[in-house]
DRENDO-1510 file (C-alpha; in Angstrom, 1 decimal, always signed):
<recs>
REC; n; res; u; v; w
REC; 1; UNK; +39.1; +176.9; +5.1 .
REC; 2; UNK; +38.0; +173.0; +5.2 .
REC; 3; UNK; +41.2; +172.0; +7.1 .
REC; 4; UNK; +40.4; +174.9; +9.8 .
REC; 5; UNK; +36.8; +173.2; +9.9 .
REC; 6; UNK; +38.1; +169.6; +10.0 .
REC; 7; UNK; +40.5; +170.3; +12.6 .
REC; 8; UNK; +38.0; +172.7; +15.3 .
REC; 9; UNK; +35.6; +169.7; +14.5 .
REC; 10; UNK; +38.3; +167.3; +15.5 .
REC; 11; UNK; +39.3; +169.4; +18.5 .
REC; 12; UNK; +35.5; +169.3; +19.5 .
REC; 13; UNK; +35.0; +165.6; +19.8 .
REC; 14; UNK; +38.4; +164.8; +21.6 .
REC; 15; UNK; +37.0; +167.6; +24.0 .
REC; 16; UNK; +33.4; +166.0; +24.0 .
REC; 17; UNK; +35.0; +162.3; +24.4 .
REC; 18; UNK; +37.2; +163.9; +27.5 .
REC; 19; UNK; +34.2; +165.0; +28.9 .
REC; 20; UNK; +32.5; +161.8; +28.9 .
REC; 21; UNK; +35.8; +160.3; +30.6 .
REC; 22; UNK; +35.9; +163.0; +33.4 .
REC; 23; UNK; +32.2; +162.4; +33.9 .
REC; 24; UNK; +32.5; +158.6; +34.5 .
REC; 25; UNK; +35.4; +160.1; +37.2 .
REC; 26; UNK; +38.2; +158.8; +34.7 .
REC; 27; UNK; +40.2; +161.6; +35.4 .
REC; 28; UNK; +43.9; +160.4; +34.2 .
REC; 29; UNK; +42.0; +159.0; +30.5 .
REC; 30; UNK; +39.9; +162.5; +30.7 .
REC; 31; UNK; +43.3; +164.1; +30.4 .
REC; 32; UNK; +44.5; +162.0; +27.9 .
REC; 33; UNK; +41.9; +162.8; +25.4 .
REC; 34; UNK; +41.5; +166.4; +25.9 .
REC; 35; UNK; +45.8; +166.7; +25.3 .
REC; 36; UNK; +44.7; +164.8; +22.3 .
REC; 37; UNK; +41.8; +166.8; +21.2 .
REC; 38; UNK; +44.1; +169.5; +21.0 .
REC; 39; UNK; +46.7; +168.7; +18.9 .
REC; 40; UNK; +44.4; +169.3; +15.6 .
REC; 41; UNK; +43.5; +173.0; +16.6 .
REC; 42; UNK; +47.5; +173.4; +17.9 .
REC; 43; UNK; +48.7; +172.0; +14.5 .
REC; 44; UNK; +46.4; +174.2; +12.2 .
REC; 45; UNK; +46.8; +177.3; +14.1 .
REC; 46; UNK; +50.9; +176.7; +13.7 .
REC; 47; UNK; +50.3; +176.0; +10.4 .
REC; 48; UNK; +51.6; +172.7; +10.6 .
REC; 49; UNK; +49.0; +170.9; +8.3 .
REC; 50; UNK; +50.0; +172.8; +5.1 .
REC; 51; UNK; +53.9; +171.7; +5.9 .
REC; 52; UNK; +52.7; +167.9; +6.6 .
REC; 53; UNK; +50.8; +168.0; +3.0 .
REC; 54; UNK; +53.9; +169.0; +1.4 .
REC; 55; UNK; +56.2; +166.5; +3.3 .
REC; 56; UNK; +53.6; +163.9; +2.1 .
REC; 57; UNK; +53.5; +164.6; -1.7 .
REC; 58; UNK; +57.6; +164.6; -1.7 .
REC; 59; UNK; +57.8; +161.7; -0.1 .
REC; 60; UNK; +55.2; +160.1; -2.6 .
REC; 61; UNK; +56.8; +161.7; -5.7 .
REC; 62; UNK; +60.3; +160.5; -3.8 .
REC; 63; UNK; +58.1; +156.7; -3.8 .
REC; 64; UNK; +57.6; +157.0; -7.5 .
REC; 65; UNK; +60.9; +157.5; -8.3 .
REC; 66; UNK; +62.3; +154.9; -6.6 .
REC; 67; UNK; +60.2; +152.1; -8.6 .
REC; 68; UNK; +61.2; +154.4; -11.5 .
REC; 69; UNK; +64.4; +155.8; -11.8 .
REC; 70; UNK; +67.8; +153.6; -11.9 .
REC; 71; UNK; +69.6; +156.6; -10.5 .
REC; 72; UNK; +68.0; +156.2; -7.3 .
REC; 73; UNK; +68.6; +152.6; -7.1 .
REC; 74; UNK; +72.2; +153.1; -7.9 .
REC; 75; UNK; +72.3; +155.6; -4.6 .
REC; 76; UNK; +70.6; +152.8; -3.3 .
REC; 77; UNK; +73.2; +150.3; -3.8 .
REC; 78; UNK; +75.8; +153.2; -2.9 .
REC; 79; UNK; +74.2; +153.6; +0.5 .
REC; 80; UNK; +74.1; +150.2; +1.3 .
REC; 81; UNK; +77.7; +149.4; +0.0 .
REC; 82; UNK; +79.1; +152.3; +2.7 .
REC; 83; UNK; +76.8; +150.8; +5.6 .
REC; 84; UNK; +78.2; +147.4; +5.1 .
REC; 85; UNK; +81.6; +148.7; +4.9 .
REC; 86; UNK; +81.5; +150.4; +7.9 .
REC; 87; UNK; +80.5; +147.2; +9.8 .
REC; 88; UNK; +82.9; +145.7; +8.2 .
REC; 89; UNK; +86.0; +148.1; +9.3 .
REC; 90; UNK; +84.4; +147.9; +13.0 .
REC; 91; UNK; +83.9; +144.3; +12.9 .
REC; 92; UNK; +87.4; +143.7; +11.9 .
REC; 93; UNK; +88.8; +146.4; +14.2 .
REC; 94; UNK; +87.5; +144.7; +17.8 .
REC; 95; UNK; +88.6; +141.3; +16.4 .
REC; 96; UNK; +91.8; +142.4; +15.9 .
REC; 97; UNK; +91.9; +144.3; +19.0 .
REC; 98; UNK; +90.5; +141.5; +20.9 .
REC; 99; UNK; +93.2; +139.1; +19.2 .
REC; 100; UNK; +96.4; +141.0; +19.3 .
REC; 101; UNK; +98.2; +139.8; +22.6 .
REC; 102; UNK; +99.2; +142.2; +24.5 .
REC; 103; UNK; +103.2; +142.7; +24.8 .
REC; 104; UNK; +104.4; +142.6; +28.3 .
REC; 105; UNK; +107.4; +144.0; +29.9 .
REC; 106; UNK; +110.1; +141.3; +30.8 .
REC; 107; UNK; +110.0; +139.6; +34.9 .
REC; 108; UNK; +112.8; +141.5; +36.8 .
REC; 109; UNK; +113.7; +138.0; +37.5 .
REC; 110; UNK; +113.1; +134.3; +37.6 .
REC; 111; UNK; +110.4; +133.8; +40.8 .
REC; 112; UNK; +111.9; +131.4; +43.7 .
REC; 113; UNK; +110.7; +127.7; +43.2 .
REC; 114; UNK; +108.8; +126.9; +46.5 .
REC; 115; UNK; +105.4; +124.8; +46.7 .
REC; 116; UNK; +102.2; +126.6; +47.2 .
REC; 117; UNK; +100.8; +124.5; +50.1 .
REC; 118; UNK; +103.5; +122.2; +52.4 .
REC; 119; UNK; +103.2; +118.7; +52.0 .
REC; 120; UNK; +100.4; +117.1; +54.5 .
REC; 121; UNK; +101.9; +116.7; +58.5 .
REC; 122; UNK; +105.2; +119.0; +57.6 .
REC; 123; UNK; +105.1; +122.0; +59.5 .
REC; 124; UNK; +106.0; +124.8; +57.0 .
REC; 125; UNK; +109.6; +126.2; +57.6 .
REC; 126; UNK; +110.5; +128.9; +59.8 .
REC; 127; UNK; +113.6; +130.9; +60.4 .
REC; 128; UNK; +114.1; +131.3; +64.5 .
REC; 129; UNK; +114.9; +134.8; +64.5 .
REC; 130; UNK; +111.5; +135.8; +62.6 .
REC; 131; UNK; +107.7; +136.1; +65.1 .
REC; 132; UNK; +105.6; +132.6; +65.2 .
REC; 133; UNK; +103.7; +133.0; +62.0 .
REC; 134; UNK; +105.6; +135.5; +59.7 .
REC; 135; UNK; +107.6; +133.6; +56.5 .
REC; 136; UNK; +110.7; +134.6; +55.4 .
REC; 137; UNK; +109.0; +134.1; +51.5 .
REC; 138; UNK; +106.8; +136.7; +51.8 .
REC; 139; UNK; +103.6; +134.5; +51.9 .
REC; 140; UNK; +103.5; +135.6; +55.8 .
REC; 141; UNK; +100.1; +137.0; +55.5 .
REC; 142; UNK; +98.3; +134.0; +53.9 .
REC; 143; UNK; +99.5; +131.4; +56.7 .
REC; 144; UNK; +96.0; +131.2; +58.3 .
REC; 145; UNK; +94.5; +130.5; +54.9 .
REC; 146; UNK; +97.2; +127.9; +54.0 .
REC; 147; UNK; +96.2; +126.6; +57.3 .
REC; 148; UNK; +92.4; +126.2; +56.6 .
REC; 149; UNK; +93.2; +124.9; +53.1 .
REC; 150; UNK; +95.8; +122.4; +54.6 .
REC; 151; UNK; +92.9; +121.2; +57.2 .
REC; 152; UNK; +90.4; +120.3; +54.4 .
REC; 153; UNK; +92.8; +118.3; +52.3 .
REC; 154; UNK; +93.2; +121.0; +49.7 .
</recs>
């Protein structure tokens, strides 16, 4: 019976205190307090407050025995032995992974020695029966960025 009192009363003022808000054209903190205000009657009426009494004392009684009771410290100790394990195993896991080089398959063959940019004032080499500006090496395509390379000394 005093909880239903306490929590109506508690209800009342969050209403009361919305009011004021809503008055003083606060609307958005008006609607604030009144969602407030109602979680007391909502909680008593679900019968919420008698199941957050009872989580409370366990969890004090569950308090006690911790200073208390070795047994709980040994889970303790347990608990925190498996956490730090399992950091372990993951920390060791991506650093192996990370480390491990990856095995690639062998080259189908040596690649053709050739230089990646002609020497300054040669023109690069060009069969006569290909077009102006296609290369026999396959490097065809990147002859106008050779070109812009070759002009800036690169």
């Amino acid at each position: 019976m005093l909880t239903a009192a306490i929590s109506f009363l508690l209800t009342a003022g969050g209403v009361a205190v919305a009011g004021l808000r809503a008055w003083r054209r606060r609307f958005l903190s008006a609607t604030r307090w009144f969602a407030v205000a109602l979680l007391p009657a909502g909680l008593y009426l679900t019968g919420l407050f008698p199941l957050a009494s009872t989580i409370g004392r366990e969890f004090a009684d569950w308090a006690a025995k911790l200073v208390l009771d070795p047994r709980v410290w040994a889970g303790i100790v347990l608990l925190g032995v498996s956490a730090a394990l399992l950091v372990t195993t993951r920390w060791v896991g991506r650093r192996g992974a990370v480390e491990a080089p990856a095995e690639r398959p062998a080259a189908a063959g040596a690649a053709p020695e050739r230089p990646a940019v002609a020497p300054a004032g040669q023109a690069p080499k060009t069969p006569g029966k290909q077009q102006k500006g296609k290369r026999d090496d396959g490097l065809g395509d990147f002859a106008d960025i050779e070109e812009i390379l070759r002009k800036r000394g690169i």
